[in-house]
N, C-alpha and C positions, 0 to 999 in steps of 0.2 A: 100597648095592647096588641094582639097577634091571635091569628087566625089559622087554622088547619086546611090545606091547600093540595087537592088529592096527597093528602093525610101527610105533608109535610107543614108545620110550625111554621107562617111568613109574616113578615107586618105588614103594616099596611104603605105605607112605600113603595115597598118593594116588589107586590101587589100590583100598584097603580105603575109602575113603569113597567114592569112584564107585558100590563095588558095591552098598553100604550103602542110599545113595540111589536108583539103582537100581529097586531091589527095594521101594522103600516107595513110588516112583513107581507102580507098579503095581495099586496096591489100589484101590478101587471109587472113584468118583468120583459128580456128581451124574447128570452123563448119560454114555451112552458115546459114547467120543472118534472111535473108530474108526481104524485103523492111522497115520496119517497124523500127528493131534494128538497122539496116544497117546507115540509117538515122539517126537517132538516133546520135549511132558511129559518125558519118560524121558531125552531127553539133555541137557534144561538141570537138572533134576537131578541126573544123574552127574555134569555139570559142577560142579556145586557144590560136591555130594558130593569132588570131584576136586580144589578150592580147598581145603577144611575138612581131607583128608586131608592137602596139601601144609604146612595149616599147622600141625597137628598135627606133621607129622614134622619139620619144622623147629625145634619149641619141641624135640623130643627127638630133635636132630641128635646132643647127645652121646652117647647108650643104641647109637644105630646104629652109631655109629663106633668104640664100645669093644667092640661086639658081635661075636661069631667069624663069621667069612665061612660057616662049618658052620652057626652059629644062625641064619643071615640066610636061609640055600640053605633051613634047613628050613620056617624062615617062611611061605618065596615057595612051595614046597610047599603045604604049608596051605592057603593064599592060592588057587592056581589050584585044589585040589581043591575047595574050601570053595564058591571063586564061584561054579564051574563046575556044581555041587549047586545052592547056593543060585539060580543065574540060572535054572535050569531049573524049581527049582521055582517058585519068580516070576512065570514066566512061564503055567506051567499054572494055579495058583491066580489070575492076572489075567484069564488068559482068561474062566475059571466065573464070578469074580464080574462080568466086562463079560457075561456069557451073562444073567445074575441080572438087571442091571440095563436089560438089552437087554426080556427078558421082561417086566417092570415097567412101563416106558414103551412095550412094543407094538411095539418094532424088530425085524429079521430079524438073524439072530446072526450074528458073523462068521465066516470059514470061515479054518481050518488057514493059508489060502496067505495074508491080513490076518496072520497073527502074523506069519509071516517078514517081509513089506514094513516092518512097525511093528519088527522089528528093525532090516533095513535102515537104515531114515532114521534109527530110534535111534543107531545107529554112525556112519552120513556125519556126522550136526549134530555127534556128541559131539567127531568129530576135527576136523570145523572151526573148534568153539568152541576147542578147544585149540591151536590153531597159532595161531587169532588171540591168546588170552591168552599164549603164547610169543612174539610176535612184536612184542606190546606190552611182555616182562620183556624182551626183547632190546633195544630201543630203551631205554627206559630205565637199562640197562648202558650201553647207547653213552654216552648222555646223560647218565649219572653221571658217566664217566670223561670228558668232555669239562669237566664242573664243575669234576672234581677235581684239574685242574691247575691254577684260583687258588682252591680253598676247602679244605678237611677234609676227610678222606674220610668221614667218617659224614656233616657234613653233605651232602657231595654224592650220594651217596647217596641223603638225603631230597628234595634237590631235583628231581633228577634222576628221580625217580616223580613227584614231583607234578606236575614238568613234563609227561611225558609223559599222564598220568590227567588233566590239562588240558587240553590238546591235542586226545588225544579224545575226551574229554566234549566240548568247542566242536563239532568237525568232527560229531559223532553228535548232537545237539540241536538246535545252532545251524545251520550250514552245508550240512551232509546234511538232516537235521532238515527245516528251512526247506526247504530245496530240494524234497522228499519231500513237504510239506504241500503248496508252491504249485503242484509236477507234477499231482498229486490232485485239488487243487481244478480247474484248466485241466481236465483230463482230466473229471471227473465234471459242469462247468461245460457242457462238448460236450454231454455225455450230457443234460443236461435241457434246453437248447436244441433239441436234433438228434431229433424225434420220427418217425418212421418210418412208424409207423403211417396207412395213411389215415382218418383222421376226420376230420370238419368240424367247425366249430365250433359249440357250441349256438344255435338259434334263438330259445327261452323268456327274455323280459326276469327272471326268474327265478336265472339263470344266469350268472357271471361268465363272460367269454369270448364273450357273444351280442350282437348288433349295440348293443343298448343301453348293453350293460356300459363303467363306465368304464374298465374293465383289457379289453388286446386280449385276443385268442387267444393269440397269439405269446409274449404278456409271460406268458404262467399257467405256463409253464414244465412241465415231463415233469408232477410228479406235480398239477399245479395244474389240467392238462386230465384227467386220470383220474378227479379229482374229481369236476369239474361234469359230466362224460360221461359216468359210472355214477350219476349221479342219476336213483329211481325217477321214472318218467312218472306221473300223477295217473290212468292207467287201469291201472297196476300196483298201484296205494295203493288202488285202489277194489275193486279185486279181493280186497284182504286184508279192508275195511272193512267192501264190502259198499253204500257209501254215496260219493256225489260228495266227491270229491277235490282239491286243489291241489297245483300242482308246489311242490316243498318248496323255499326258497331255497339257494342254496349258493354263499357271496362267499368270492370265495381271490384273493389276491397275491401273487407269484411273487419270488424275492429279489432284488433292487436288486443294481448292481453296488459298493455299498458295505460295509462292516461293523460299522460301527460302530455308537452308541446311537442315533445320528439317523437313521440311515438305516432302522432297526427302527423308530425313532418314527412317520416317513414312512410306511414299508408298513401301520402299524396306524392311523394315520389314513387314508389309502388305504380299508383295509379298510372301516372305519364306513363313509367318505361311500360308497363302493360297498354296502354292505351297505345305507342308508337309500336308495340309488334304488330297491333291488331290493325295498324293502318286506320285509325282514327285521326291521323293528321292529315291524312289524304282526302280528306272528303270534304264537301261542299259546307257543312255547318258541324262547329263543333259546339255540344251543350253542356257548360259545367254544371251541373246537377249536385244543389246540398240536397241529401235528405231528412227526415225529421228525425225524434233521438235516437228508433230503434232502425233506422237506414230507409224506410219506407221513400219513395219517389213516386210519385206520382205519375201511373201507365197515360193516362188519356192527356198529360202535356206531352211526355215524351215521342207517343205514338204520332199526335199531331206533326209533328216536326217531320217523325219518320216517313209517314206517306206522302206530306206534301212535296217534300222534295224525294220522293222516287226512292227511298233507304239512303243515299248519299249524305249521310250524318251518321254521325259518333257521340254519344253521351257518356258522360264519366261522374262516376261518382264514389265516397267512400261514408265507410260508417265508422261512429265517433263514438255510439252509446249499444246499452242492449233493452234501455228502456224505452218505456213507451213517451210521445211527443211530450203531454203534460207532465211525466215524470219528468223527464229530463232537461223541461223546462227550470223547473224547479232547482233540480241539483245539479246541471249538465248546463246551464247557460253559455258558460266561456268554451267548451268545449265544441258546442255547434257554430260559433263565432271562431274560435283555432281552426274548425273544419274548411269552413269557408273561406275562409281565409287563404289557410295554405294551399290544397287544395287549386284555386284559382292561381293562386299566386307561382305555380310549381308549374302548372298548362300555362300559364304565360308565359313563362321564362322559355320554352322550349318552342312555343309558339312563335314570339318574336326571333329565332334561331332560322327561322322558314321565311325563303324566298319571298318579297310582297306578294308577286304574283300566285305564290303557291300555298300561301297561309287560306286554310279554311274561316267562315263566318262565323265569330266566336260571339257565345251566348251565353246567359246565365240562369237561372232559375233556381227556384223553390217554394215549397210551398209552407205555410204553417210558421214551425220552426225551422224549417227549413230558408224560409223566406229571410227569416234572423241571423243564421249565418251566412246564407250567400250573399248578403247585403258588407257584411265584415270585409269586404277586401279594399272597397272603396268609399272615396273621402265625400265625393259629393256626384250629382246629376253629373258634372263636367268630365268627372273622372271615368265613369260609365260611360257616358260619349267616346271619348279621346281610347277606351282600352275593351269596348263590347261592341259589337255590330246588333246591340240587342238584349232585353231581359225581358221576364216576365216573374212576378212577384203574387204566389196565390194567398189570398191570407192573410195577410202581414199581423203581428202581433203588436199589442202597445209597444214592446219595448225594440222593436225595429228601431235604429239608430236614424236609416237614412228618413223612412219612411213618418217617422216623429219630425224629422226635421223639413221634409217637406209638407206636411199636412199644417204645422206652426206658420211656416213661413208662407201659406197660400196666397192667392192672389186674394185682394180685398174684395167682401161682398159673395163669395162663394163659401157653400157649408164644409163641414168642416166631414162629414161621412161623404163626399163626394168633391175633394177642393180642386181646383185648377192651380198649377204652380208655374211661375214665369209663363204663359199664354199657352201651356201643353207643349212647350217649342222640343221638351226631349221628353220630360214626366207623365206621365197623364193614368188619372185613376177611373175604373170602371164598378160599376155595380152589376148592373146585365150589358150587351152585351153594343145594345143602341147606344151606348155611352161613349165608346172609343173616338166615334168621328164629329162629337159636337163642338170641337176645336175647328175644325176645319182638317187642312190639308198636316202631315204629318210625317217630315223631311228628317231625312240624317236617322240617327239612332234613334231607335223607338225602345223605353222603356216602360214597362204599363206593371200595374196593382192591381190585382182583381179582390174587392171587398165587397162585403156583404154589410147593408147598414143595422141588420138585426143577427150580425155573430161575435161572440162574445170574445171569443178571442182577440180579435182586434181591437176591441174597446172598453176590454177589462185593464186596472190599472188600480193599483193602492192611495192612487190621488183620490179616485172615487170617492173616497170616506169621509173626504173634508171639502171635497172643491167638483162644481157643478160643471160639468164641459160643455163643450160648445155644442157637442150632437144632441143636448138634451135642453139649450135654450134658443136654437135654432127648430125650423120644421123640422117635424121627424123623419127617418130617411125612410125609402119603401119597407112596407109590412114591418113597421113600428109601430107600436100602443100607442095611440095619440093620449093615452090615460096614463103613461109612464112620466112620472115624473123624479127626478132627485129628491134623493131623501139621505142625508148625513147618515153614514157606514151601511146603514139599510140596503139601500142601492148596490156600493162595493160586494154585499154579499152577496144581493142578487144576482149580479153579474157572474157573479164569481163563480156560483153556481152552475149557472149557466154553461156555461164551459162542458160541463159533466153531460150536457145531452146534447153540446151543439151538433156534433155527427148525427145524430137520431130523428132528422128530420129532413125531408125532401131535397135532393140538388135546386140548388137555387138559394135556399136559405140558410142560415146559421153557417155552419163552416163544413157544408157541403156544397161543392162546387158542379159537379159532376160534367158535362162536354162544353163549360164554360173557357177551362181555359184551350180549348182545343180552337173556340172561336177568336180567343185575344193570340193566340200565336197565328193564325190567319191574316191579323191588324197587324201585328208587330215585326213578322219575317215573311210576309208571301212571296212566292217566287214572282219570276216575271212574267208577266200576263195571270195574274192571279184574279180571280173574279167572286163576287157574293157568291155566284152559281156553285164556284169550287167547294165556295164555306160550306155550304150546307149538305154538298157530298161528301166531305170531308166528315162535318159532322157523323152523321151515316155510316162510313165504313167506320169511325174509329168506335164508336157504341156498339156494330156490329162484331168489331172483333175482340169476342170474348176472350179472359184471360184462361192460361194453360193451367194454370194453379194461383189459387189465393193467398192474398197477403196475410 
């Protein structure tokens, strides 16, 4: 028996697992989604919920069909009373807890007319998904019964799905897919060519993009001129100092029209021999800088470095993608891991070529995805010791290599959003900013993580879907839902979501950072005689120095 379901045909299964889901869609999340993702959430869950219903009723197609038309009517009873309760309440109890969570991280709450729209698109996607999953079991009827006139009909049957779940898997990966990636890439390829803005280009031999420089203007691409044009002037650095100044250097190379490993080898050779005209090997600290897909770096680490040591640093970095971070996580994984890699690996070689006495203090950073490749050069903690004078890592993503394996192997007894590794003797992870020194004293190489216990990026991951982590049966970490709990794939998508607003929410939370890592490069490279008193001047001038153009 089957029911009309904003005016689509559903049984009753498939029904009771929608609603199921649903409703566990709803519960507290890391950040809030806001009507739009919310929704979103809510009806690829139903959808699911909508699958596991169907196949449920299917394994007990017999109970239905021996069942009285009377038992079926009262079911379907139940069924719309039960939802129609249960959706309502769902829906009240989600709102309180996105109020709760809103509260937490410093957002404005949503209003009354946000729950209707997040119903809305909840309903449009849910009926969409489901005409496409009908339209795909209809072809594959077609396609059986076209089998099954030279094969069996069970087998045809089988064939007959797989065919079609072939088909469009290819057309969705491959074809679409492909087509989808190379639209993107064209499209976002415009955007960092096509600069709008009027700026000129730098005139400091200091500066990639300045008459000197061996990389044009042209070639530094959108974020590659944002760079070198928000670089402090040596009368901004004197001002913090107090004392005469140098423009700090800043060598960046804009992405080749190629993709491959050579073509990454090229931009980071590039880089060096631009980096040694600019006299970036001569200075007090060198910073190898990944940045995220589309080259973006991070002004307020960089700027940190730049004032505290008087401009007497040089930063170098290259771009690898023309997409944005989440994009190119996605398609661009190995190519921000080749970045960083080479990259580091290219300033060492040339690095180690320099007098002890004359090698500058080599450092590394990044943030995001960025954090993902600049971690690709090295094998472990020790390796980072013996060949950096220093890192800072903002961000990190699950799929961080080192950063996975140090958070795995913590010390016993520490959580797993905040872990200590071998006694913090080189590693050590921060949330704010009181965190750094609860080790104690912190000798030799300092390499530091700056995470957020409620940003998704770090703690989104495809294990989600099946396997409960540690951050979620340990306390919760700061301005975490104590109401958040694991819910099999539910969660994963939460999370997953999440992602899409973690920027849209105050410095401090989700995977806005903002003069936080200004304060961990304070802890990690302060000069000598460096004092709290500096930190918080430092803080100061670097929030005061606005950028010349935006990223």
């Amino acid at each position: 028996m089957r029911a009309r379901l904003l005016g689509v045909r559903v049984g009753l299964g498939p029904t009771v697992g929608a609603l199921v889901l649903l409703w566990l869609s709803l519960t507290p999340s890391l950040l809030p989604l806001g009507p739009v993702f919310q929704g979103l959430v809510s009806a690829v869950c139903a959808f699911l919920g909508y699958g596991l219903g169907a196949l449920v009723a299917w394994l007990l197609a017999g109970w239905e069909r021996a069942s009285a038309p009377r038992t079926r009517a009262l079911a379907w009873r139940w069924v719309a009373g039960v939802g129609t309760v249960g959706t309502l309440v769902a829906l009240v109890l989600g709102h309180r807890w996105d109020d709760q969570v809103r509260d937490a991280v410093g957002v404005e709450r949503d209003a009354v007319w946000d729950d209707v729209l997040q119903v809305l698109v909840t309903a449009v996607v849910l009926l969409l998904l489901v005409a496409i999953a009908r339209g795909l079991r209809a072809a594959g009827s077609w396609t059986s019964r076209q089998v099954g006139r030279v094969l069996p009909r069970r087998v045809s049957l089988v064939v007959g799905g797989l065919l079609v779940a072939w088909v469009a898997s290819s057309l969705a990966t491959g074809v679409l897919g492909g087509a989808v990636v190379d639209a993107l890439d064209q499209t976002f390829a415009g955007i960092n060519d096509d600069y709008t803005d009027d700026v000129d280009a730098p005139t400091s031999s200091a500066l990639s993009g300045s008459p000197d420089s061996l990389v044009s203007w042209a070639d530094l691409g959108r974020q590659g001129r944002v760079f070198v044009t928000n670089a402090p002037t040596p009368e901004q650095i004197s001002a913090f100092t107090g004392e005469d100044a140098v423009q700090p250097v800043r060598a960046y190379v804009g992405s080749t029209a190629g993709s491959g490993e050579a073509d990454l080898a090229a931009e980071a050779d590039e880089a060096v021999a631009e980096l040694e005209r600019a006299g970036g090997f001569d200075r007090a600290v060198l910073n190898v800088a990944t940045g995220t897909g589309r080259g973006w770096v991070n002004e307020n680490s960089v700027r940190a470095l730049e004032l505290m040591w008087g401009g007497d640093t040089a930063t170098v970095s290259i771009q690898y993608s023309y997409l944005p971070s989440w994009m190119s996580f996605l398609v661009d994984q190995q190519r921000a891991q080749d970045a960083g890699r080479l990259l580091f690996d290219a300033v060492y070689a040339h690095w180690l070529e320099l007098p002890k006495k004359q090698r500058p203090l080599l450092v590394v950073s990044g943030e995001s995805l960025g954090s993902f490749g600049g971690e690709a050069a090295f094998s472990g903690s020790q390796d980072l010791a013996n060949r950096t004078d220093g890192a800072l890592f903002v961000g990190p993503t699950a799929n961080n290599r080192l950063w996975s394996r140090f958070t795995t192997e913590r010390d016993a007894g520490t959580p797993e959003v905040l872990p200590t590794y071998e006694g913090g003797q080189t590693v050590r992870f921060a949330d704010q900013d009181t965190d750094w020194g609860t080790l104690g004293e912190w000798d030799g190489t300092r390499v530091g993580y700056l995470q957020h216990a409620n940003d998704p990026v770090t703690w989104w991951d495809w294990s989600l879907a099946t396997e409960k982590p540690d951050w979620l049966s340990e306390p919760r970490g700061r301005d975490v839902s104590t109401s958040l709990h694991w819910l099999p794939v539910v969660t994963m998508l939460q999370v997953a979501a999440d992602q899409m607003v973690a920027n849209d929410v105050p410095a401090g939370q989700g995977h806005q950072f903002g003069q936080e890592p200004v304060r961990a490069w304070a802890q990690i490279l302060p000069p000598d005689g460096w004092t709290s008193a500096d930190t918080e001047r430092l803080v100061d001038a670097v929030a005061a120095l606005e950028p010349d153009i935006l990223s």
